[in-house]
C-alpha positions in Angstrom: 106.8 -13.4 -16.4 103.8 -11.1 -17.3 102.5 -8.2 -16.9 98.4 -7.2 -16.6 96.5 -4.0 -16.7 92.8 -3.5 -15.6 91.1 -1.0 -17.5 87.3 -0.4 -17.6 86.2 -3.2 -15.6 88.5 -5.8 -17.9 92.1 -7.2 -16.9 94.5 -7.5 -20.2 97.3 -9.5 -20.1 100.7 -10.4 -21.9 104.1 -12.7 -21.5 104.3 -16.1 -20.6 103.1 -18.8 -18.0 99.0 -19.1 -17.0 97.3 -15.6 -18.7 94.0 -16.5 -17.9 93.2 -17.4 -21.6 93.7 -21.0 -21.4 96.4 -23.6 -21.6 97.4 -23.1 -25.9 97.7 -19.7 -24.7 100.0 -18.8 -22.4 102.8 -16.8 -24.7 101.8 -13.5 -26.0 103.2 -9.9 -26.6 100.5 -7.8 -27.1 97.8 -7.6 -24.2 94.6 -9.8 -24.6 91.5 -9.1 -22.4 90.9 -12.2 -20.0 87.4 -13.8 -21.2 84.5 -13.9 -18.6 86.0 -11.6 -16.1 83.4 -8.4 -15.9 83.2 -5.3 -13.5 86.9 -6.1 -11.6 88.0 -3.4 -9.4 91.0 -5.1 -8.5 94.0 -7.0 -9.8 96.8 -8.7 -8.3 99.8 -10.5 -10.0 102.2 -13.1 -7.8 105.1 -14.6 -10.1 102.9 -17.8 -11.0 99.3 -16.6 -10.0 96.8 -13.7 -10.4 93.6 -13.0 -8.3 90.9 -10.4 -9.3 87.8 -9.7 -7.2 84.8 -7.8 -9.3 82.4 -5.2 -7.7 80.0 -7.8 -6.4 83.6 -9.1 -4.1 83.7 -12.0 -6.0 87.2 -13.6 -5.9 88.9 -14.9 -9.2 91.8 -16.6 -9.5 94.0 -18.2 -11.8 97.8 -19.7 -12.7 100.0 -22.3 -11.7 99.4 -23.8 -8.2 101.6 -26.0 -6.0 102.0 -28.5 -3.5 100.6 -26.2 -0.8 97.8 -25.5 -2.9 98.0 -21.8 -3.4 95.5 -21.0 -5.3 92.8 -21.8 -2.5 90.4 -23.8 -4.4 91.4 -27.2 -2.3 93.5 -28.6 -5.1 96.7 -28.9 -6.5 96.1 -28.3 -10.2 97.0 -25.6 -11.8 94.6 -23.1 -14.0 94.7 -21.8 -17.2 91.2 -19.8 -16.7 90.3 -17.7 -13.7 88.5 -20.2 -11.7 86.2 -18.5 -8.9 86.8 -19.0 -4.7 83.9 -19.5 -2.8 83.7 -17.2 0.3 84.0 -19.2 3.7 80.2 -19.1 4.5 79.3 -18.4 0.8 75.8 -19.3 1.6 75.6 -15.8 3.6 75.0 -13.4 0.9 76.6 -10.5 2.7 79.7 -12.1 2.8 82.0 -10.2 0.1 85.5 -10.6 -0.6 87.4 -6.8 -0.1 89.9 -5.4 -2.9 91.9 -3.3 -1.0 92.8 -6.3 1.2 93.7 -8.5 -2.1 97.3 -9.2 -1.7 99.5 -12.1 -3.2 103.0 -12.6 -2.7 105.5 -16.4 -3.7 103.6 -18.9 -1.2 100.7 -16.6 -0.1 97.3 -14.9 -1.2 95.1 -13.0 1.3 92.0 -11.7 1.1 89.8 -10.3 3.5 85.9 -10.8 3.9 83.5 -8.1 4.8 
């Protein structure tokens, strides 16, 4: 269980499980800001996994993955540190990940390209 905030560009987190600020970390009760994750204009929060996507529609994501591979990085581990998900096509510059199409959910995360 945790709980994040975005504020200013920069997503704080607390609780426990993956925060984003590495494997010794991952209990904490006063919100810490995420290292390395600048200009974020959106933040989503599943039960085991968080996804952020920053104003030039990257996608970051991080937490504890399973055997379906949920957090869409073609693996199975999970990740203490937001990790970033290549765009289908990533070679195509104009291809940008949208934040009012993030969602998450228990076995799920969507995001849509513009």
């Amino acid at each position: 269980m945790f709980s994040e905030k975005l504020d200013d560009g920069h997503v704080y987190v607390c609780g426990c499980g993956a925060l984003g600020l590495g494997e010794e970390t991952t209990h904490i009760t006063t919100p810490l800001r995420i290292p390395g994750l600048r200009n974020i204009v959106a933040v989503k929060a599943s039960t085991d996994y968080s996804c952020a996507i920053d104003e030039a529609g990257r996608l970051f994501i991080w937490g504890l993955n399973n055997f379906c591979g949920i957090l869409g990085n073609g693996s199975t581990d999970h990740h203490y540190n937001p990790i970033l998900i290549e765009a289908p096509g990533s070679a195509n510059t104009h291809l940008r990940f949208l934040p009012e199409n993030l969602s998450v959910g228990n076995s799920f995360s969507l995001a849509f390209l513009s």
